[in-house]
C-alpha positions in Angstrom: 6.5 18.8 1.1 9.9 17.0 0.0 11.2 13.6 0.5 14.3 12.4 1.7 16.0 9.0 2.0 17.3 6.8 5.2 18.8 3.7 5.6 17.4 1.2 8.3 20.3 -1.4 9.4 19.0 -4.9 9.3 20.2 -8.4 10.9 21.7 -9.6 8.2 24.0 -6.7 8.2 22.6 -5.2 5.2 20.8 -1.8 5.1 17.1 -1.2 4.1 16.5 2.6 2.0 13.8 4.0 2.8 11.6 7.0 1.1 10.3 9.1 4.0 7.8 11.8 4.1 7.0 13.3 7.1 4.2 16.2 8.3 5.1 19.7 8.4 4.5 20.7 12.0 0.6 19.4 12.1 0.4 16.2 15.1 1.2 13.1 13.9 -2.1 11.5 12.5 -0.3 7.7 12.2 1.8 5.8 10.2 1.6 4.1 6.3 4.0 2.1 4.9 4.1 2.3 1.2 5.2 -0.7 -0.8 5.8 0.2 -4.6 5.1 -1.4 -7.9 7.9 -3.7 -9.6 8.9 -0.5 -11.1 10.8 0.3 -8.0 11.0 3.6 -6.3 10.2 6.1 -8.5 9.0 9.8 -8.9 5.5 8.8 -8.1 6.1 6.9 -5.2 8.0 10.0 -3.9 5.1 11.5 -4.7 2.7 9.5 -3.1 4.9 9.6 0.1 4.8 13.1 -0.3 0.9 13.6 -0.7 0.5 11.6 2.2 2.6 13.7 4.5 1.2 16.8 3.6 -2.3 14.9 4.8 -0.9 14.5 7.9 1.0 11.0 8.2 4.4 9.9 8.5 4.9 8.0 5.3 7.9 5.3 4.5 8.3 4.2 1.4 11.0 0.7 1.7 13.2 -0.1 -1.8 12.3 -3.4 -1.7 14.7 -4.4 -4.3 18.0 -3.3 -2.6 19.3 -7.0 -2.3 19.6 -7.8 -5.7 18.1 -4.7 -7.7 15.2 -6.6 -9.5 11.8 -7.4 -8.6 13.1 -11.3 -9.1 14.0 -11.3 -5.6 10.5 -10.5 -3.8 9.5 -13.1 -1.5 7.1 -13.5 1.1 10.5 -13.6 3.5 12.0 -10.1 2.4 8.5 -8.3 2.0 7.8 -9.3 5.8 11.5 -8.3 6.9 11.6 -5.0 4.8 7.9 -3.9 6.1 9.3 -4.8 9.6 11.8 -2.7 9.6 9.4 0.2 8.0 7.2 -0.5 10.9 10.0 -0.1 13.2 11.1 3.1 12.6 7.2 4.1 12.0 7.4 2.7 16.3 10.8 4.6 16.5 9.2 8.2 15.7 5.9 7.4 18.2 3.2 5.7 16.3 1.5 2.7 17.4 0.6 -0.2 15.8 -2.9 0.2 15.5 -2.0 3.7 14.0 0.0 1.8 11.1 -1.5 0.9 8.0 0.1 -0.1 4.8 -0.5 0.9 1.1 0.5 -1.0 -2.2 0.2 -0.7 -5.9 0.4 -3.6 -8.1 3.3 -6.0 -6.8 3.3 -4.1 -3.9 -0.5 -4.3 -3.8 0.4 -8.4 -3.7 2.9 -7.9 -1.3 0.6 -5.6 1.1 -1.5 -7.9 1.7 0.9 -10.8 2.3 1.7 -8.0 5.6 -1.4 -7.8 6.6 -2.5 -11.6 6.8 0.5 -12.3 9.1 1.1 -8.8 10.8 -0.9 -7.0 13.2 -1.9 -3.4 11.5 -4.8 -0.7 12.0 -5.7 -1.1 8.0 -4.8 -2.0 4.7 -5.4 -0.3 1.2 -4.2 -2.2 -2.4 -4.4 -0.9 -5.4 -4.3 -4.0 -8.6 -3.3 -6.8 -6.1 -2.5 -9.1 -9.0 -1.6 -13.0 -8.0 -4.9 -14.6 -7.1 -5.0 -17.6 -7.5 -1.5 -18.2 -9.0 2.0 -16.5 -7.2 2.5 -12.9 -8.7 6.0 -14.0 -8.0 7.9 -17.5 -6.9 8.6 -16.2 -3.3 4.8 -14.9 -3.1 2.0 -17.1 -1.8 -1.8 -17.0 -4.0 -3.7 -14.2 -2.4 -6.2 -16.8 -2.0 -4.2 -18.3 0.5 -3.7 -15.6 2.6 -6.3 -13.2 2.6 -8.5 -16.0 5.3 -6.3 -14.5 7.8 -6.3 -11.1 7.4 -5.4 -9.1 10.9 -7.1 -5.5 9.7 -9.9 -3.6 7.7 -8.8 -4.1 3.9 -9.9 -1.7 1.2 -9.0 -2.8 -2.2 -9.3 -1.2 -5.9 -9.4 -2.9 -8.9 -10.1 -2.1 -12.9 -12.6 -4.0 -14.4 -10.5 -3.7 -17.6 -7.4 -2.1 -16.9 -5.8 -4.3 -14.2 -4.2 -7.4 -14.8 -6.4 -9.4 -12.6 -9.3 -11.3 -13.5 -13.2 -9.7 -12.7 -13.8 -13.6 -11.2 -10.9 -13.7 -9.5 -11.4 -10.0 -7.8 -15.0 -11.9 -6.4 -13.0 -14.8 -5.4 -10.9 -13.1 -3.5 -13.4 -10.5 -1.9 -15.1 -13.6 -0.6 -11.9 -15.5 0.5 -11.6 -11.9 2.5 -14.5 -11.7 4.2 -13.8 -15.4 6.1 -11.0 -13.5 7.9 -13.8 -11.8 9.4 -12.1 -8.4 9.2 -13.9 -5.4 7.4 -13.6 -5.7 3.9 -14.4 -3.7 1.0 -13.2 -4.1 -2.4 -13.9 -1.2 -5.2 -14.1 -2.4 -9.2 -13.6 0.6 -11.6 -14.6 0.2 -15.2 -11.1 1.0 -16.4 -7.7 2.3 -14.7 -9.2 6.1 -14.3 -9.1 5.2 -10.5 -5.4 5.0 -11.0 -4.2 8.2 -8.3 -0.8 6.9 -8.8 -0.7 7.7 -12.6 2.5 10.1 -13.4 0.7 12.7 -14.7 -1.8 12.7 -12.3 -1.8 14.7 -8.9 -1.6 12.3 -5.6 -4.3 14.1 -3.3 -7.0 16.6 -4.4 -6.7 20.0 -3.7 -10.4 20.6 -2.2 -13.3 17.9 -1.9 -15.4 18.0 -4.8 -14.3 14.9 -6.9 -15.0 16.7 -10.6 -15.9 14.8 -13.5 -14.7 12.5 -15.8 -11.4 10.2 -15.2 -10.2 13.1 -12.9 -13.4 13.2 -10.6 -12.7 9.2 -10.5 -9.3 9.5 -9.1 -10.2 12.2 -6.8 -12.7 9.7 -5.4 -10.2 7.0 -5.3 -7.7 9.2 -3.4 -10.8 10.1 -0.3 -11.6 6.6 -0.4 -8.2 5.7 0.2 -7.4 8.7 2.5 -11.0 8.2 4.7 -10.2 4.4 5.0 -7.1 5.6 6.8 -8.3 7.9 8.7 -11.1 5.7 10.0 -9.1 2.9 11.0 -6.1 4.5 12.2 -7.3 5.4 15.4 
């Protein structure tokens, strides 16, 4: 499965780029929109798009620093606007909302669920959603602001020791969550071996035994991630 890139027009009269990965014959399962780390798009986020398409869904992938170029200029504002227009072409090729989830890692972990506490989706999986308490960024609210409100299931993975976020403020937040009355459950690992999106380490697992060791981890984060999906996108 390869990648390719689009450009979605927007109403400011710029243009969004999108990373797209799309099934290979098989039905549609639903949509995922996958919002990167401050890193930008990269090789793994291709990859991830990739994985996910050859699992059956219609992945897009927004650069969510095409306005400036630099993480500095995600806001609340432009991750809602750039996700809208994800979900719009997701709506353009025949998937429903409640067949749309989203997927971030790190700031776009933050910026995940900042979509789904003010948009209506089917489910939503972070990976290191730093930003708890304080903004990750100046244009970002506290999680602990938002999560309350939360419009769909919410899976969430954390380190213990490897992510930037606090083990206090990971409970904080799962309880915060569960006021929003929408199904939540949030993972701690004892380190980063969850990490699926690690460069050197493959996005989705080739059969279903998990293994052992740091790989038998991330295979278990990828089916948690993957069955989340495909339990709530229905």
């Amino acid at each position: 499965m390869t990648t390719r890139t689009e450009t979605i027009p927007l109403v400011d009269d710029t243009e969004l780029a999108v990373t797209v990965g799309e099934p290979d014959g098989a039905p549609i399962r639903g949509g995922i929109v996958v919002l990167h780390s401050s890193r930008g798009v990269t090789e793994r986020t291709e990859r991830i798009v990739a994985g996910l398409a050859d699992e059956g869904w219609l992945a897009v992938a927004p650069h969510l620093f095409h306005r400036t170029g630099s993480a500095d200029e995600v806001s609340g504002a432009s991750v809602l606007a750039d996700s809208d227009a994800s979900f719009g072409w997701l709506a353009d090729h025949g998937v429903s909302a409640d067949r749309m989830g989203v997927l971030g890692f790190d700031l776009g972990a933050t910026a995940a669920l900042v979509v789904a506490s003010q948009r209506s989706l089917g489910a939503a999986v972070t990976v290191a959603a730093a930003g708890v308490q304080r903004p990750l960024a100046d244009g970002l609210p506290p999680l602990l602001d938002v999560v309350g409100e939360l419009t769909c299931p919410w899976l969430g993975l954390y380190g213990e020791t490897g992510d930037p976020v606090d083990p206090e403020d990971v409970d904080r937040l799962r309880e915060a969550a569960h006021a929003s009355g929408a199904v939540v459950d949030v993972i701690v690992y004892p380190d980063t071996e969850h990490r699926f999106d690690d460069a050197d380490s493959p996005v989705v697992p080739d059969g279903l035994a998990a293994g052992e060791g740091e790989e038998g981890t991330r295979s278990e984060a990828r089916h948690r991630v993957l069955n989340w999906f495909d339990a709530h996108l229905r």
